[in-house]
C-alpha positions in Angstrom: 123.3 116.6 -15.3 122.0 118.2 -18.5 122.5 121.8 -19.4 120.3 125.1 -18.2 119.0 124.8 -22.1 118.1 121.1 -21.8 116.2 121.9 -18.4 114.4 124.4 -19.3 113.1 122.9 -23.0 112.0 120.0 -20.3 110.2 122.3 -18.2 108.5 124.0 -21.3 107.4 120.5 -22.7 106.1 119.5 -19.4 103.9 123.1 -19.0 103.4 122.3 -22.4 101.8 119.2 -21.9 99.8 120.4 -18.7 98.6 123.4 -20.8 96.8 120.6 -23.5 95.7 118.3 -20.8 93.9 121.6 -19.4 92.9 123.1 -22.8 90.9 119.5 -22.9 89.6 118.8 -19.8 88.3 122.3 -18.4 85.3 122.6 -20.3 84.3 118.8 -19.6 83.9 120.3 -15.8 80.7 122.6 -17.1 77.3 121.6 -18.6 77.7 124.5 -20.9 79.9 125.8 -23.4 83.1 127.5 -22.4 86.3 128.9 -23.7 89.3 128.0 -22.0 91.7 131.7 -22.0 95.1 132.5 -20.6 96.7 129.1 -19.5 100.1 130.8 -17.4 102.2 129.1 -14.8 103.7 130.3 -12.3 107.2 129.0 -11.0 107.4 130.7 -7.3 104.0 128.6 -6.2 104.9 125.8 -8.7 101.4 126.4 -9.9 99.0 127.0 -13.3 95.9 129.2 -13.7 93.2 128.9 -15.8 91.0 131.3 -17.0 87.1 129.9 -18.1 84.6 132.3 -20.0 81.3 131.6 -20.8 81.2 131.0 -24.9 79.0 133.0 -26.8 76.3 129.9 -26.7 76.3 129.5 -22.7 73.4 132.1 -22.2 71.4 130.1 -24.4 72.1 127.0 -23.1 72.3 127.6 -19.2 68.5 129.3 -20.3 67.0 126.1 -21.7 68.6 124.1 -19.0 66.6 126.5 -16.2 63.4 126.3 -18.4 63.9 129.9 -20.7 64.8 132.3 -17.8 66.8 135.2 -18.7 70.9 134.3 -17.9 73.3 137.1 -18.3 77.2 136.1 -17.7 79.7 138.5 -16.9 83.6 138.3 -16.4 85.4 135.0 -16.3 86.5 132.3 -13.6 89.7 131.5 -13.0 91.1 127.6 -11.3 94.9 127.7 -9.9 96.2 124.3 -10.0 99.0 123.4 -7.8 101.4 120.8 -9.6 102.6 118.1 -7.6 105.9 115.7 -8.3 105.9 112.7 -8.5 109.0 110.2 -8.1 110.5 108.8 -11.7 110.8 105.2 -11.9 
């Protein structure tokens, strides 16, 4: 059994590591550009949220896609994911 210490530089490593995968994959979700925010977890629901914003391009974009109608994009979304364990070999 490791130390509190060791634990807990595992458990940053592994939000870590989520944190990157999330950084990466989040905007491939959207057809426009986006700017991934706050990344936090959250250890009572064993969970991480996300927070999405439109990047300064995404009016433009989302405007040609619709064929030049105006697009105005306010506030942010935000995606709780709810980590799940998996059994080590």
């Amino acid at each position: 059994m490791g130390t509190l210490n060791e634990e807990m530089a595992d458990v940053r490593s592994d939000v870590g590591d989520v944190r990157s995968q999330l950084r990466a994959e989040i905007p491939e979700f959207f057809e426009f550009d986006i700017a991934v925010g706050n990344i936090t977890y959250n250890a009572n629901s064993n969970s991480v949220s996300v927070t999405a914003e439109p990047s300064s391009r995404a009016r433009e974009q989302l405007s040609d896609r619709l064929g030049g109608v105006n697009v105005k994009t306010e506030g942010r979304l935000e995606f709780e994911f709810r980590l799940t364990e998996t059994d080590a070999e």
